[in-house]
C-alpha positions as CSV (number, residue, x, y, z in Angstrom):
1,X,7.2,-21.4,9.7
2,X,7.0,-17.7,8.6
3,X,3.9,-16.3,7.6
4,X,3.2,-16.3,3.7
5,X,2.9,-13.0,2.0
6,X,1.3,-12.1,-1.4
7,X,2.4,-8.6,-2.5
8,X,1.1,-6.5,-4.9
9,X,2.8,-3.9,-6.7
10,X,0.4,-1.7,-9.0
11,X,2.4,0.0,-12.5
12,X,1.9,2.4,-15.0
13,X,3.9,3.7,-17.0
14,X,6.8,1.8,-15.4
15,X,9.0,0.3,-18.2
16,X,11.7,3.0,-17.8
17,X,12.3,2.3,-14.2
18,X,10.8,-0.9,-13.0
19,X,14.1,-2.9,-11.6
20,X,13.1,-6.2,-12.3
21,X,16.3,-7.7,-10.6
22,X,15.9,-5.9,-7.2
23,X,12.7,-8.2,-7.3
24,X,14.3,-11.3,-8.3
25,X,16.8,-10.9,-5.6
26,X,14.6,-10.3,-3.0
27,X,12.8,-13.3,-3.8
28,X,16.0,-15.4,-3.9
29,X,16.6,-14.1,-0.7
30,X,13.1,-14.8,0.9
31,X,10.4,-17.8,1.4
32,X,7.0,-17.8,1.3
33,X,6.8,-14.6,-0.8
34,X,4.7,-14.0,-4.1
35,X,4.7,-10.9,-6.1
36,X,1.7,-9.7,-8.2
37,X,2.3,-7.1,-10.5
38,X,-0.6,-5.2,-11.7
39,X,-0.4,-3.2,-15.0
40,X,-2.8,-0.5,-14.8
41,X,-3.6,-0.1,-18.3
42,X,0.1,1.5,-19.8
43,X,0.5,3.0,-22.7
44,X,4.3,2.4,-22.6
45,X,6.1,-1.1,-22.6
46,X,5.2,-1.8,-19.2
47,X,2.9,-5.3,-19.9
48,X,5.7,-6.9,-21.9
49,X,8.6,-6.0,-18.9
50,X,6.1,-7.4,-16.2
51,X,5.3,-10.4,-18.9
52,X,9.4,-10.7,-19.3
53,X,9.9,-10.5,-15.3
54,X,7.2,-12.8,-14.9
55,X,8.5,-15.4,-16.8
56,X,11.9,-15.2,-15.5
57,X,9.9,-16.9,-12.3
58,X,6.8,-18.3,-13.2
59,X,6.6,-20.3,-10.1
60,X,6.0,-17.0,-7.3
61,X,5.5,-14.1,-9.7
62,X,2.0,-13.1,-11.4
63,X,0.8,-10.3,-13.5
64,X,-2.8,-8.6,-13.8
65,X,-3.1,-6.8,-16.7
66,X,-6.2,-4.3,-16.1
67,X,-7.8,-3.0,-19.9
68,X,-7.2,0.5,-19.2
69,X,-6.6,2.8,-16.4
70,X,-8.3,3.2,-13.1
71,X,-6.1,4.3,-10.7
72,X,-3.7,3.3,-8.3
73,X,-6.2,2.9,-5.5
74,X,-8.3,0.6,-7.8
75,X,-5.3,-0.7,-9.2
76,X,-4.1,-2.0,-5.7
77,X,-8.1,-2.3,-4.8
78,X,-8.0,-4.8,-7.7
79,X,-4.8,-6.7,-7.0
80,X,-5.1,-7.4,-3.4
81,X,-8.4,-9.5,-3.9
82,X,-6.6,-11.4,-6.7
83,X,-4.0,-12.1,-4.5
84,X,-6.4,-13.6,-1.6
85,X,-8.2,-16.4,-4.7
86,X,-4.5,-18.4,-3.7
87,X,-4.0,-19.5,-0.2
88,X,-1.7,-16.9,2.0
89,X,-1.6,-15.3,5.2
90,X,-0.8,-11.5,4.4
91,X,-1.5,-10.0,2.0
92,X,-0.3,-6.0,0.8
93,X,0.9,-3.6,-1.7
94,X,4.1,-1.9,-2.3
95,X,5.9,0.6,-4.6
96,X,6.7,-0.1,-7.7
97,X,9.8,2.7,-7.4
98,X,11.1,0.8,-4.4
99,X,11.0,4.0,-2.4
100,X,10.7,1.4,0.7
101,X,13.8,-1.0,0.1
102,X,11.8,-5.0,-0.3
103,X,14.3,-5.5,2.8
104,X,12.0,-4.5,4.8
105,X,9.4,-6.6,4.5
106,X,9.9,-9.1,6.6
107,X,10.2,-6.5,9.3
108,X,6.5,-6.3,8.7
109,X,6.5,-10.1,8.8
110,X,8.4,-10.4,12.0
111,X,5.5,-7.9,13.4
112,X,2.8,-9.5,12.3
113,X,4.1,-13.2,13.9
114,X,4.9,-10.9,16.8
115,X,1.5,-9.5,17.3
116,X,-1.5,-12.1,16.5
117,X,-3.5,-9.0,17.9
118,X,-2.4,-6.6,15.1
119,X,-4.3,-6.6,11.7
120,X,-2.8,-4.1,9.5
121,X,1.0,-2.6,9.3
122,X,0.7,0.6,7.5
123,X,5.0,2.0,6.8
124,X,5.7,5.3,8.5
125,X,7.9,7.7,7.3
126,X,8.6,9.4,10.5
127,X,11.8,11.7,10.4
128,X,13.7,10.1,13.9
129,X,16.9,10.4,14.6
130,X,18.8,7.0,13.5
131,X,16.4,6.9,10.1
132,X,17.4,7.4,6.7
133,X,14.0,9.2,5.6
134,X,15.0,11.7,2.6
135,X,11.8,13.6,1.0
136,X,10.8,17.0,-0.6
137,X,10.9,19.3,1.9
138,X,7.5,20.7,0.5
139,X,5.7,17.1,0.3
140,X,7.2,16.8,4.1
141,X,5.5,19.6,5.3
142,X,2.2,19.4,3.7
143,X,2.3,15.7,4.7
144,X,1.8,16.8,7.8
145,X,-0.8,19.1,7.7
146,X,-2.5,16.7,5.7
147,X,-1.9,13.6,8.5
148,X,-2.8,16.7,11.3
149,X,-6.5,16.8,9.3
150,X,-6.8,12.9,8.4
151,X,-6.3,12.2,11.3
152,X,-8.8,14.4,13.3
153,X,-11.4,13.0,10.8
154,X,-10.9,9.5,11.2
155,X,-10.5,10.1,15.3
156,X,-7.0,7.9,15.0
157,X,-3.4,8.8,15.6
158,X,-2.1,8.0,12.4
159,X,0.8,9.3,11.5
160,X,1.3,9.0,7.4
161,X,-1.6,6.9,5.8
162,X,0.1,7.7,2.7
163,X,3.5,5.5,2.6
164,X,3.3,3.0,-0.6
165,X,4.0,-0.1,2.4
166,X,0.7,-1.7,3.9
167,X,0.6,-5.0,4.4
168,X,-2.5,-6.8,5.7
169,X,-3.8,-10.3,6.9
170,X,-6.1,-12.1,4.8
171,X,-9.2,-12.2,6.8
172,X,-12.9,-12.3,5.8
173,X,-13.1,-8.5,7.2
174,X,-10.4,-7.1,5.1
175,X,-12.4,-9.0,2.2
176,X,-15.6,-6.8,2.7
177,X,-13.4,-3.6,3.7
178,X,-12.4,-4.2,-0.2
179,X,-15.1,-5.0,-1.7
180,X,-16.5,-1.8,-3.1
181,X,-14.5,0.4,-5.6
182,X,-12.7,3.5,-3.6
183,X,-14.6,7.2,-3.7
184,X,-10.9,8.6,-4.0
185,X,-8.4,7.9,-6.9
186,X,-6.3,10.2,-4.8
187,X,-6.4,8.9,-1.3
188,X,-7.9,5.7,-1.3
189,X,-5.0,4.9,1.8
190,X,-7.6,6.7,4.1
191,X,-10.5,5.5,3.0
192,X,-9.2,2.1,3.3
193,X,-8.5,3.7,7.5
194,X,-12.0,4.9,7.2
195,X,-14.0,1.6,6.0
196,X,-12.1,0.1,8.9
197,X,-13.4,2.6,11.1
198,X,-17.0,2.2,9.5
199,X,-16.8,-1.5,10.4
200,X,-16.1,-1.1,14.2
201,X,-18.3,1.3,14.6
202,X,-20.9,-1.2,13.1
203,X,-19.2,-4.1,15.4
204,X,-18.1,-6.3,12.8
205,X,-14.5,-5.5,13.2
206,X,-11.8,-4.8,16.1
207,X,-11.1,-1.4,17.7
208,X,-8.8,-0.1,14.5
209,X,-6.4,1.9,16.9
210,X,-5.6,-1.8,18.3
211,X,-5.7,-3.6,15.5
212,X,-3.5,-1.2,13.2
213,X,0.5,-0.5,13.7
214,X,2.4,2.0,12.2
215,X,6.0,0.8,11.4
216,X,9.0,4.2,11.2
217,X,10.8,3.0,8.3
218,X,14.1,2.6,9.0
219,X,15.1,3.3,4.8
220,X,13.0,5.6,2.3
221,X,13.7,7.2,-0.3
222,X,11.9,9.7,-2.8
223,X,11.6,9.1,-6.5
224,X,12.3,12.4,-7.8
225,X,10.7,11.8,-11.1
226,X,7.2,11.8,-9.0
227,X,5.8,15.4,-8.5
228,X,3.4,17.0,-6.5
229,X,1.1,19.6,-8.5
230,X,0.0,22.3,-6.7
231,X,-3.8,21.5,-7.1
232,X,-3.3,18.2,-6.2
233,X,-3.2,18.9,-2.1
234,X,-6.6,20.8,-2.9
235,X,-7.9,17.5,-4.2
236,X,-6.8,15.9,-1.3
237,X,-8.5,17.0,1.0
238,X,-11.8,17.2,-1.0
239,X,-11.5,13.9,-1.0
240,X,-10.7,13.3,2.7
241,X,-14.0,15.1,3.4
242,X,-16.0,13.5,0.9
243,X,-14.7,10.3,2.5
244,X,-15.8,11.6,5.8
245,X,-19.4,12.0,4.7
246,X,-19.4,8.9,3.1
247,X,-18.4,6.2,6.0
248,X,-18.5,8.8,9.1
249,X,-21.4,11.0,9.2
């Protein structure tokens, strides 16, 4: 039997291009798969499209409708510990703009089944030859100057921590990893990395260059109505260093 998965996918602002029957489909087309969609207080007509969706299959999707915004980290912080009150064995959070294609899930899935050893599967967007990776030039190379100083700071070879596919196995360790509201609103993907980090160092949880896996993406594609500001790689890293004297000083 394949492992049972509880994804979360945090919204706002997502009435104008939420696909609600790529979801549906991928459903139909998987078992053992629940979706919980997490409005993060929009002002638009996102709550009645998830309530609408959600209807449509009461029986495997949810929604979590947070009072007002907080954040995508907080958003996700918020919906993967809802997720884990029903039984499951993974748990994670993906894109509401379907950037990763939902068909490639259950290559995390297969990983996970694969590897009892492995803990986390964080996507990677890595640029190989064979892999249909398309993204602004400009967020590609200040991605990597950005992965270049996360990962110096956390002491890992991680790749991209910031791909919108993590999926995670419910465990009472990724319960206290997620028990405190994130620092960053901007990066909480590496302070998620560095609470893991915090934890071994502590020796209440495995080694996390063992017990996390970086899957290349075979598909993703970006949504060009997402832009990066030029502040907000300044912010960034702000918040990569206030996350380093938080958990690793």
């Amino acid at each position: 039997m394949s492992l049972s998965l509880t994804l979360v996918v945090p919204c706002y602002r997502e009435a104008g291009r939420l696909a609600p029957d790529r979801f549906l489909e991928f459903l139909e087309a998987t078992e053992g798969t629940r979706l919980l969609f997490v409005d993060d207080g929009s002002p638009d007509d996102t709550p009645r499209v998830l309530r609408e969706l959600a209807a449509r299959r009461p029986d495997r999707i949810d929604v979590l409708t947070l009072p007002k915004n907080v954040g995508k980290g907080e958003a996700v912080r918020r919906g993967l510990l809802a997720a884990m009150e029903r039984p499951t064995d993974l748990v994670g959070f993906w894109d509401a703009d379907l950037s990763t294609p939902l068909a490639l899930v259950e290559e995390f899935r297969a990983l996970f089944a694969a590897r009892p050893e492995t803990a986390w599967v964080l996507g990677s967007r890595w640029r190989g030859l064979g892999r249909d990776i398309r993204r602004n030039a400009l967020r590609h190379y200040l991605s990597r100057v950005f992965a270049t100083v996360v990962s110096a700071v956390l002491r890992l070879p991680v790749y991209d921590t910031q791909c919108g596919a993590k999926i995670f196995r419910t465990d009472p360790l990724l319960t206290t990893v997620l028990a405190d509201s994130f620092t960053s609103r901007w990066v909480f993907d590496v302070e998620l990395l560095a609470r893991l980090v915090r934890e071994h160092r502590r020796g209440l949880g495995p080694d996390p260059a063992k017990a996390t896996y970086e899957l290349p993406l075979m598909r993703w594609h970006h949504d060009g109505r997402s832009h990066l500001r030029p502040g907000d790689f300044l912010v960034a890293m702000r918040d990569v260093w206030r996350i380093r004297r938080r958990y690793l000083c």
